[in-house]
N, C-alpha and C positions, 0 to 999 in steps of 0.2 A: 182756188181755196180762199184769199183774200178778200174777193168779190163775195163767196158763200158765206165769212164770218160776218161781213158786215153787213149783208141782207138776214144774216138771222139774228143779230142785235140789235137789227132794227123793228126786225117783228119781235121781239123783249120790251125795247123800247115804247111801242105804238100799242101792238096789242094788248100786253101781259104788263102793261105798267112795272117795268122794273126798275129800281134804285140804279141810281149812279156807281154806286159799289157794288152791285148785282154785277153791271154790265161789265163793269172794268175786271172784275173777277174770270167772266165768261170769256171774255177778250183774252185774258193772258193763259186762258188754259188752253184757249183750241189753236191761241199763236204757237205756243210750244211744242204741239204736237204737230201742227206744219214745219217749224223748224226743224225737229229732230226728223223729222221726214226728209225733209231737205238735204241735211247731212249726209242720210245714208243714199240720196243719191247721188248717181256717177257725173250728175252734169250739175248737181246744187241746185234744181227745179223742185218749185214747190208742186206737191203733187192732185192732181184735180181729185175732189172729194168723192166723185164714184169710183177711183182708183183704188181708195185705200180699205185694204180687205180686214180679217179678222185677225191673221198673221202678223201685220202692219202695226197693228193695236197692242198685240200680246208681245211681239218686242218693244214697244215705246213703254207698256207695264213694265216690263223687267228690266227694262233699265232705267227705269224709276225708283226700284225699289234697292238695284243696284247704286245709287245714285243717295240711297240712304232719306229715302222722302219719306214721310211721315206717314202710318198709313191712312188718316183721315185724309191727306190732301190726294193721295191716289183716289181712296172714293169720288171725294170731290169731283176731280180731273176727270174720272168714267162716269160721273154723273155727268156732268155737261158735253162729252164727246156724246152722250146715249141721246142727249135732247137735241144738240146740232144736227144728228144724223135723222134723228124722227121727226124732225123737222123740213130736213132733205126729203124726206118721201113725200111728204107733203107737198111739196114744193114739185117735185119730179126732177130733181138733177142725180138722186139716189133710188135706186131698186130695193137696198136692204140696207137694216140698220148694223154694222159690223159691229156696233160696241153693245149692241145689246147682250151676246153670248157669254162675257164678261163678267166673272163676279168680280164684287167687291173683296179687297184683302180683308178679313177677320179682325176687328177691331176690337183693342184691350180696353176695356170699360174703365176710366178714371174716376174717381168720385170726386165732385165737386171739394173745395176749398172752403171754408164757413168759419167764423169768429163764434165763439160762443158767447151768450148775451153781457160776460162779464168784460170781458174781453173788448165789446162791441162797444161798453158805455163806455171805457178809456178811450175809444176811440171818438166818439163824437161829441165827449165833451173836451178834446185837445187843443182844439182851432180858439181864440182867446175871443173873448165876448166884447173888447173895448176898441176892436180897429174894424175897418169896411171891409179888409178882405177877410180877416177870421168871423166875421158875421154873417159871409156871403156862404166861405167855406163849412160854417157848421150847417147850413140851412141845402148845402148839396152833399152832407153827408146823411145830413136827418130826411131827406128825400128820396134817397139814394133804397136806404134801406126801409123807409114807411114804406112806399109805394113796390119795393122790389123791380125796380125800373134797370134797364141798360142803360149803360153811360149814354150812347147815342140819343136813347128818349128823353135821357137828362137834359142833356144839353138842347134839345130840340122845344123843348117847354116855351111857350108862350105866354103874357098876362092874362090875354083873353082863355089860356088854358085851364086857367088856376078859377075854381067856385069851391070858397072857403066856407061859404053860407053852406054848402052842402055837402065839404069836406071830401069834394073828391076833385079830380083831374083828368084831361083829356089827354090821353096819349097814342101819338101815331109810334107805332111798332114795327118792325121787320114786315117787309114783303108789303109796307103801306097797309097792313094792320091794324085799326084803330080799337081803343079800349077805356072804358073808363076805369082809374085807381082810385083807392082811396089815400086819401094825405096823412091822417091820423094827427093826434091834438098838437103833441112835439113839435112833428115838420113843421105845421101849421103857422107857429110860434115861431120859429127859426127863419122862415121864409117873410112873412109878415115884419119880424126885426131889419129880414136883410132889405126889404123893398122898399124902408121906410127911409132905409142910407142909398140904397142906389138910386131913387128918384133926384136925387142931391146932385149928381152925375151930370154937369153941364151938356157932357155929349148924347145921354141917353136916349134912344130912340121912345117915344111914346104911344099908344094905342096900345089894340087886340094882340096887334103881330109883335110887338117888341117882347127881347129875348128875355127871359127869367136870371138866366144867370148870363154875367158879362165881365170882360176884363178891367183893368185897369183902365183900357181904353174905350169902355164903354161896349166895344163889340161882341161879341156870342162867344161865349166860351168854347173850346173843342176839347172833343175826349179827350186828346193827349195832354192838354193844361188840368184835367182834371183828374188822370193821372199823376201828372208830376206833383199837384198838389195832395191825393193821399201819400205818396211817397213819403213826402214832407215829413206827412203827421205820425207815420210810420218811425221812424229814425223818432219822433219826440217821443213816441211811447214806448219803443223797444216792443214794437208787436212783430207779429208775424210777417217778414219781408213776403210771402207769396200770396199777400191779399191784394189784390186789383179791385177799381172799382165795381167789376163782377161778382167778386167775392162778398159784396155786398146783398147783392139779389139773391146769390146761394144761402144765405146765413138767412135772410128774407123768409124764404121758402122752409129750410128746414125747420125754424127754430117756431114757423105756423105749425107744422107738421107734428112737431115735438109737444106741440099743443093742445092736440084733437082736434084741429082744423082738417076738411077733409082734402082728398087728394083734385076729387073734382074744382072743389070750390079754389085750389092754390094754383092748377093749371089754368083757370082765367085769370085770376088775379097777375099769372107770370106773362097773359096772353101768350101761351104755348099752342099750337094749331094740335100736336099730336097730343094724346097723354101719355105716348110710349118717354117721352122726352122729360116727361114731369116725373116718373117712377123713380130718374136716378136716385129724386131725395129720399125716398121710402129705406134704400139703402144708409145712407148716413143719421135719417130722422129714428134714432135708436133710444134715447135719451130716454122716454120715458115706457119704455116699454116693459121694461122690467120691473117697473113700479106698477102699471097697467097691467099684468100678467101676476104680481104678488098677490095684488089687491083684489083680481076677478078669480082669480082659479081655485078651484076649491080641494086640491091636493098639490098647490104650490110653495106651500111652507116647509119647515124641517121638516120631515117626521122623527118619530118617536124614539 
């Protein structure tokens, strides 16, 4: 079984180009379920992957769910048992794929989290406009939400990323997805302030590759600092503790939507591969609809 994970993360790795956090993902769901397999045998063997049947599968489900697991991480988990094992056919160490019979648990639709634009401008003008790090941090909050970026393509920004002559940026996205965003005038301004103080940075890396946003110590920021710092601005505003840097690109999305910006043109801009995935906003993007619906319908006033 050990042998099978790590010849099918290597074809993740080799052929399908997958992220680092892909594989380490993929790694801990098909280890778990050799574990829990393990368990329930009588001699503690892991068991060889044309062994484990459809039975096999549907008690490692339910006691997952007994186990009180989320029910996206069960899908998750049956996603990648289905690829391992169609992978195995491929391969010829498996005959069939056991996890395909499988459905997924029924998942409860959350709606995104979102700032409303009033809301939004407390927040980004919080960060103080007279030190290097409130300079840095207003210019990766005005970033955050211009372009509707994830933290991770945040932080992953490069100099040579940024063409401000043409007001957009190159962003590598999920699954090594590549996109161009637009900056828009604000970030533009914010970024530009902040680059004009990080060059000052004795340790600063220079060229195409050097990172857009960096610590104290000159090195690349990570999500999780980028995190802790809206945290920050949170507690100074008395906003909404359940906004993440996420909640950024939601509020992004919707507040286009709330617009007449269309649905097509906001699922490139979010670089979403599906458009099933982009509809959540259509749910939330409600704001102007009843103004849009007073103002066209031609028996939507009082009557008489």
């Amino acid at each position: 079984m050990q042998r099978a994970v790590s010849r099918f993360l290597q074809y993740l790795r080799v052929e399908r180009n997958a992220s680092e956090l892909t594989l380490k993902s993929y790694r801990e769901d098909l280890l778990a379920l050799a574990e829990y397999l393990a368990e329930a045998d009588a001699d503690g063997n892991f068991p060889e992957p044309a062994q484990i049947s459809v039975l096999d599968l549907r008690g490692y489900v339910a006691a997952l769910h007994e186990a009180g697991y989320a029910k996206s991480t069960i899908a998750r988990r049956l996603a990648s048992l289905r690829s391992f094992f169609r992978f195995g056919q491929r391969e010829g160490w498996v005959d069939t794929n056991p996890a395909k019979p499988l459905r997924n648990p029924r998942r409860s639709r959350t709606l995104p989290h979102f700032l409303s634009t009033e809301d939004l401008g407390r927040l980004l003008e919080s960060p103080p406009g007279g030190t290097p790090s409130g300079l840095r941090d207003r210019a990766i909050l005005e970033t955050l939400y211009a372009a509707g970026l994830r933290v991770s393509e945040l932080v992953g920004l490069c100099d040579g990323d940024l063409d401000f002559a043409a007001g957009i940026m190159h962003v590598r996205g999920k699954g090594k997805r590549e996109r161009l965003s637009p900056i828009g005038s604000y970030a533009t301004r914010a970024i530009e302030r902040w680059l004009a103080v990080r060059k000052l940075h004795k340790s600063q890396p220079q060229g195409p590759s050097a990172p857009v946003f960096v610590n104290r110590f000159g090195r690349r920021m990570t999500t999780r600092s980028v995190g802790r710092m809206l945290e920050k601005y949170l507690r100074q505003t008395g906003l909404d503790v359940r906004t993440t840097p996420h909640s950024l690109r939601h509020s992004f999305a919707t507040h286009l939507l709330d617009r007449g910006a269309d649905i097509r043109s906001v699922q490139e801009l979010l670089g979403h591969k599906s458009l099933v995935t982009t509809q959540i906003y259509t749910h939330v993007s409600t704001a102007g609809l009843r103004e849009v619906y007073e103002q066209a319908h031609p028996r939507a006033g009082a009557g008489e």
